[in-house]
C-alpha positions as CSV (number, residue, x, y, z in Angstrom):
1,X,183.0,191.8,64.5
2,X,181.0,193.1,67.0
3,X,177.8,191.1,68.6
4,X,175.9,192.2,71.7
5,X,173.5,194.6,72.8
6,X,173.3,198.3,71.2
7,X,171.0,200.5,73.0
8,X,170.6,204.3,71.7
9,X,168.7,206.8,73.5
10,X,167.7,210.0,72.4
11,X,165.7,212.1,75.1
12,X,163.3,215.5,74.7
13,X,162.1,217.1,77.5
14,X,158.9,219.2,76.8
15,X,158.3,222.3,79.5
16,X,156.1,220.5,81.9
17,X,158.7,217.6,82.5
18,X,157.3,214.9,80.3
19,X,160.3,212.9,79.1
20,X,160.1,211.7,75.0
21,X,162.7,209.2,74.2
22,X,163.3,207.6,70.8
23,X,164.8,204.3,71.3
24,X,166.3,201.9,68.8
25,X,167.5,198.3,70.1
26,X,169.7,195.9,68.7
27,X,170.6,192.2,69.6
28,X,173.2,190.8,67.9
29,X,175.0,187.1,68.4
30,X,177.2,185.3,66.2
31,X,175.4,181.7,65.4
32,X,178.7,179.1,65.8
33,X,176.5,176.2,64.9
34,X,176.5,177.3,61.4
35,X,180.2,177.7,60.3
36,X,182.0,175.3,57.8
37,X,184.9,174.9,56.2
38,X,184.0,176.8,52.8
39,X,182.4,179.5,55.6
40,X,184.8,179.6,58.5
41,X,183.3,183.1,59.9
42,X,180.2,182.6,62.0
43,X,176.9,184.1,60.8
44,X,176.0,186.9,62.9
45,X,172.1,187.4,63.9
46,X,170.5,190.6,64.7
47,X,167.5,191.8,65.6
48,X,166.3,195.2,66.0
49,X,163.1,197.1,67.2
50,X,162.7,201.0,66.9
51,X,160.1,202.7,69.2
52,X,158.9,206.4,71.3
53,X,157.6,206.2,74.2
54,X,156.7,209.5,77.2
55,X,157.1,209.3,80.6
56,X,157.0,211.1,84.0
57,X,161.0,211.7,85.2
58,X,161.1,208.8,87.4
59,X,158.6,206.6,85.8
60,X,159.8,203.4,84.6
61,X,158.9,202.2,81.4
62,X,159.1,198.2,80.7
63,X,160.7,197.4,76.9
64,X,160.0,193.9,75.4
65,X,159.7,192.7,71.9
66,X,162.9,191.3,70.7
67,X,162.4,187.6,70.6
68,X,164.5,184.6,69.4
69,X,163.1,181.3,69.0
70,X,165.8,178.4,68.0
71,X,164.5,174.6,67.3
72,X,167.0,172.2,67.3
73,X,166.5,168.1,66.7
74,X,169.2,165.2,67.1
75,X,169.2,161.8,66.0
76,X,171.7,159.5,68.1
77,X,171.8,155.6,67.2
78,X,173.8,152.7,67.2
79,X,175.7,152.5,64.0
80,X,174.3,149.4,61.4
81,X,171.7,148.6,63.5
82,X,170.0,151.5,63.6
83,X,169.2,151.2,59.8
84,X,167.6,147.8,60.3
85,X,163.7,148.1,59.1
86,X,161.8,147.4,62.2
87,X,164.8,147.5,64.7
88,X,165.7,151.7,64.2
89,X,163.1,152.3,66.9
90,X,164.9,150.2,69.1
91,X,168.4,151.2,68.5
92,X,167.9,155.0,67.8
93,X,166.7,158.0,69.6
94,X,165.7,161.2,68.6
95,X,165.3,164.5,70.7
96,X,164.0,168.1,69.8
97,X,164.3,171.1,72.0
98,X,163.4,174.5,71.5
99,X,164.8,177.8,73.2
100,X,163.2,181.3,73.8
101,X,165.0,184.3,74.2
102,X,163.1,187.7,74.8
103,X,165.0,190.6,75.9
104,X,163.4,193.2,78.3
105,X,165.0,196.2,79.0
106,X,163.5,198.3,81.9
107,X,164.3,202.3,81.3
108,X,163.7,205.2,84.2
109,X,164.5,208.4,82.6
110,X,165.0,211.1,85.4
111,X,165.1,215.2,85.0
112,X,168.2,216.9,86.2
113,X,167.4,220.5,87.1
114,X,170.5,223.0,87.2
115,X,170.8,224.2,91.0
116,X,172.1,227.3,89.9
């Protein structure tokens, strides 16, 4: 099981220099929180984005797109008297928290000429 980042680049070059590129990006991660017993393997997430873009050789050309977004809420509390009516409030928390992932790649194709 593989889980990263998969970048594939494939560049044209048109007679006055302008650079084409077709790009496909993958984001891959395996999610830990979700494995159980009957599943023992973690889930693996991806995400993908396929795009073309032209540029100058030596211009640098700012990717983004690929977001993740995870929401996550605990309850802590004291055991039996946290399920008191009235009291919970008192012997109980519970926190949220949210993450955001966005991946920017940052690409600078360059021209090679052959000196010869």
């Amino acid at each position: 099981m593989q889980t990263g980042l998969i970048l594939g680049v494939v560049p044209r070059i048109n007679p006055g220099g302008l650079v084409y590129l077709d790009i496909q990006q993958q984001v891959s991660d395996a999610n830990t929180n979700a494995v159980t017993t009957a599943q023992p393997n973690p889930r693996i997430s991806t995400r993908s984005v396929s795009t073309q873009i032209a540029a100058q050789s030596g211009q640098t050309v700012l990717l983004g797109g690929l977001i993740k977004q995870d929401n996550a809420e605990s309850t802590s509390s004291v055991p039996g008297l946290s399920r008191i009516p009235g009291l919970k409030w008192l012997f109980g928390s519970t926190s949220k928290s949210r993450d955001r992932t966005e991946l920017i790649v940052l690409i600078t194709p360059r021209v090679v000429t052959n000196a010869n």
